[in-house]
N, C-alpha and C positions, 0 to 999 in steps of 0.2 A: 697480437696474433691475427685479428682481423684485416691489419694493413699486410701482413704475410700473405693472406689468404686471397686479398684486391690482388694483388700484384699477379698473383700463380694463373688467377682467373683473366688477368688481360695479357700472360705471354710473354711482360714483361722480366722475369725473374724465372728460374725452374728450383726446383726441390732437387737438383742431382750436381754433380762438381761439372765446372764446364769443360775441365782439363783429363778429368779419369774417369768420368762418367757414376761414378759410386751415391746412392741415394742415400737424403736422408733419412734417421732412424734412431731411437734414442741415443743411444752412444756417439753418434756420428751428429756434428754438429755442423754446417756447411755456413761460409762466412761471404757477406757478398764484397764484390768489388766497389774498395773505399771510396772510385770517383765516380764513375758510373751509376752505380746500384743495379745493373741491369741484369748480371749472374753473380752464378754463387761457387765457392772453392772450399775444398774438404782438408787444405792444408796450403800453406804458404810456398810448399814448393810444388802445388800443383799450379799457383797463381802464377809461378815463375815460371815454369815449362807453359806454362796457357799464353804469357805476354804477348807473345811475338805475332801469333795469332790473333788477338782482342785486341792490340795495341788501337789499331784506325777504327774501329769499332768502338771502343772505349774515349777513344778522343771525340768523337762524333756526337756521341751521347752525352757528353759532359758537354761539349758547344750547345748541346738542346738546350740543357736543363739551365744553362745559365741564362739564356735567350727566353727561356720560359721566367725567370725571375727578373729579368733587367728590362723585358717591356710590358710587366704587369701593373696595369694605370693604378697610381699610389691613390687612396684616398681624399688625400689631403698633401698639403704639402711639408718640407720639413718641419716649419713652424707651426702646424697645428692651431688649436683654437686656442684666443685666450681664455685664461683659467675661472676667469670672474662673471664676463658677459657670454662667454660660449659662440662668441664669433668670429670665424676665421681671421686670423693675421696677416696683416698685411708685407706682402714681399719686400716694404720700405723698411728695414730693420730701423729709423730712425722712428717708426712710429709705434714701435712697443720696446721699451725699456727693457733689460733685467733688472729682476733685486737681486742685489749683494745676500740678503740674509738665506732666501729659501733657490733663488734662483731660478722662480717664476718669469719667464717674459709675459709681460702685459700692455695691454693695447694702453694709449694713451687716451683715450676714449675714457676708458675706467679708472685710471689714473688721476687725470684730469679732476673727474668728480669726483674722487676721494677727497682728493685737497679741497678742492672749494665745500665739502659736503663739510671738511674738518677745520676749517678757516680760525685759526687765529687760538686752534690747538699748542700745546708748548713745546713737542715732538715730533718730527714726521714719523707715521706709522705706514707699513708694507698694506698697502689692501688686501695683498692675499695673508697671509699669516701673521699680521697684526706685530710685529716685530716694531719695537720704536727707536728711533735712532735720534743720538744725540746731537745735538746742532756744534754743541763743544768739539767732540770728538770725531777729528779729522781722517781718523785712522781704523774707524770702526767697518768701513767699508772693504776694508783688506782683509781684517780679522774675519769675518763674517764668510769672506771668499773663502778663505784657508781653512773656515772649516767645514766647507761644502767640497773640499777639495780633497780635506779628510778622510770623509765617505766616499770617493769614487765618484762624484758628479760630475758626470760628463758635461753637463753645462760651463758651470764654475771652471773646471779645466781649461776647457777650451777657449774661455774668455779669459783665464790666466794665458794663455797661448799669446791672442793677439797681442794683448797689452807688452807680451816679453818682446816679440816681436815689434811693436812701435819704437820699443826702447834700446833697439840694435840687439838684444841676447838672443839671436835665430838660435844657438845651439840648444838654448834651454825650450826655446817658443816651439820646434820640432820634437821635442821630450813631450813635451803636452798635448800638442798634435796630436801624437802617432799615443797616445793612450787614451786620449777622448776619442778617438778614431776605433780605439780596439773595445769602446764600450758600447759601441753603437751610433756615435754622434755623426751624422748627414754632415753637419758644419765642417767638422773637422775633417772629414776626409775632402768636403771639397777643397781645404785650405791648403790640405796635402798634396791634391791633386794640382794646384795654381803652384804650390812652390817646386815641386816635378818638374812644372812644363817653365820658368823661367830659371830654375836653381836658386832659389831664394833659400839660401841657410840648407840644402842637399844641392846634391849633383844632377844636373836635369837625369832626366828617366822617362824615355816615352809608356814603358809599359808600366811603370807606378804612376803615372800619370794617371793613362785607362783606366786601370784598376779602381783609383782613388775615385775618380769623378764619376766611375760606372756606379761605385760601392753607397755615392753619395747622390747619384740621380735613384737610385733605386729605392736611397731612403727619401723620397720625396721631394731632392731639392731641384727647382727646375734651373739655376745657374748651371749646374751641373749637369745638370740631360741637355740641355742645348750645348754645353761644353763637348758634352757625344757625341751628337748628332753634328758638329762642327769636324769632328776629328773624321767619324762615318763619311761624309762628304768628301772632305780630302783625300780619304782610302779611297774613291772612286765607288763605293755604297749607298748609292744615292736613294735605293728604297729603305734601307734604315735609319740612313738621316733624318728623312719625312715620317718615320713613326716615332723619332724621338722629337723629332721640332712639334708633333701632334699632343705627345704627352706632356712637354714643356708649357705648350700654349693653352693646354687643359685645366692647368694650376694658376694662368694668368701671366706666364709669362711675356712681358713686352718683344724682346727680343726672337723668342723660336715663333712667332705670331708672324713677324716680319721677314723671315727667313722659310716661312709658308708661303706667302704671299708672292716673293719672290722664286721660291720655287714653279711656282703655278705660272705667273708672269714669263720668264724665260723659258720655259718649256720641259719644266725638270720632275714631270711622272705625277704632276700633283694635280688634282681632279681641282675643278669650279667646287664642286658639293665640297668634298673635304676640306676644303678652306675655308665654305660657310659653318660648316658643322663645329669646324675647330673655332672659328672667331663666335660661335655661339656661346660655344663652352667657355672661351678664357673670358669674353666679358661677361658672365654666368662667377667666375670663379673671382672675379675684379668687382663684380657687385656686393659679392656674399661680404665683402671684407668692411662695405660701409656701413653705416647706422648715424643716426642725430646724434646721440652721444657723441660718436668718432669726429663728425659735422664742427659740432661745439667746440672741441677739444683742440682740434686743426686752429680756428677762428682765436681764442683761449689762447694758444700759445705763437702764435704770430705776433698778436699784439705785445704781448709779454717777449717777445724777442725784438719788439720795435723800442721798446725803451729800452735796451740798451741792456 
């Protein structure tokens, strides 16, 4: 009731039908419009005699509100912090694993020193939930998926996605997709949005494209908001491009940092300050991700990749 009461108080919403003018009153229950929320309807065929009037009015407002969620600077990026050390991840997906068992990403940092903390243990065990896997069992890795897959993990899904995907079954890898995608997963919708724009296993589609990679910059991933901001530029929107290459380059990203820089250099709307403030932030955001641990871990498995 109190969000009823905000809304009456800032004009945004009224207490009465916008089509027959009739107020609310006990009996009388007024319903707002499902894309908008801006007014309110005392019946479905007031909504339908009101269309034709609201229509550009209603389309306007729903451009707001989406505008208002698609350049809200994400806190963090889609990968969030690891679970163990609490320090953000790094955009190199080679440098934080999943586990098969709980489907934890964790930095290799913390990884690292699990093993050598457990050296010459008879099992590898998960650092996060302690899961021990058998060195025999070749096949526990699947198992362990399937039944994270069980439950609706959008993680697990979605890395069943790729993997169908490496192995030609796009029909089934787009089935995984587009359900990691409907639970929330950033990853997944960018994956949706990349097989959009070449048809990889669908039929290209520019506006499931937008969709996908808006749906996935929003959730924090910055491939994906420079993916926007690349399309934004091509429209000929060159001040949205520059606030999405800003919140790409916020998170660290390499690429919307260079597509600043570039902006500002050929004369494309983009201030001196705003490209110092953003290369503040993204090597702000490319710092937080290292630690001695991660230091060791990098050093740790180079060499262990030099023998072979």
């Amino acid at each position: 009731m109190s969000t009823d009461l905000e809304e009456t108080a800032s004009g945004t919403t009224s207490w009465c039908c916008a089509s027959c003018g009739i107020c609310e009153v006990d009996d009388i229950k007024l319903k707002k419009c499902a894309a908008c929320k801006s007014i309110r309807y005392c019946s479905v065929t007031c909504q339908r005699e009101h269309r034709p009037q609201h229509k550009a009015e209603c389309k306007k407002r729903v451009a707001e509100l989406r505008d208002e969620i698609l350049f809200r600077q994400p806190e963090s990026s889609h990968l969030g912090d690891c679970p163990i050390c609490l320090l953000p991840l790094s955009l190199d997906v080679q440098k934080s694993p999943m586990q098969s068992c709980c489907s934890k990403v964790i930095c290799n940092g913390c990884m690292v020193a699990h093993i050598l903390h457990n050296k010459g243990g008879k099992n590898y065990a998960c650092p996060f939930c302690r899961h021990e896997y058998s060195k025999d069992d070749k096949t526990e890795t699947d198992v362990n998926v399937m039944k994270r897959i069980e439950v609706n993990d959008p993680v697990a899904i979605r890395e069943s996605a790729i993997r169908y995907g490496k192995s030609g079954d796009l029909g089934t890898a787009m089935e995984y997709f587009k359900k990691a995608a409907a639970l929330g997963d950033a990853e997944a919708h960018y994956q949706l949005g990349m097989s959009y724009t070449i048809g990889r296993g669908v039929e290209r589609n520019a506006k499931k494209e937008k969709y996908h990679m808006e749906e996935a910059a929003i959730g924090g991933h910055p491939a994906a908001r420079d993916a926007v901001g690349i399309m934004e530029m091509r429209m000929g929107n060159q001040d949205r491009a520059m606030k999405h290459f800003i919140i790409a380059a916020t998170l660290g990203h390499d690429g919307a940092m260079d597509s600043l820089r570039m902006g500002h250099a050929l004369g494309g709307g983009v201030r001196k300050e705003d490209v110092d403030i953003a290369l503040g932030a993204y090597q702000a955001a490319v710092d937080a991700t290292k630690s001695p641990q991660r230091d060791i871990a990098e050093k740790y498995l180079a060499e262990f990749a030099a023998l072979g």
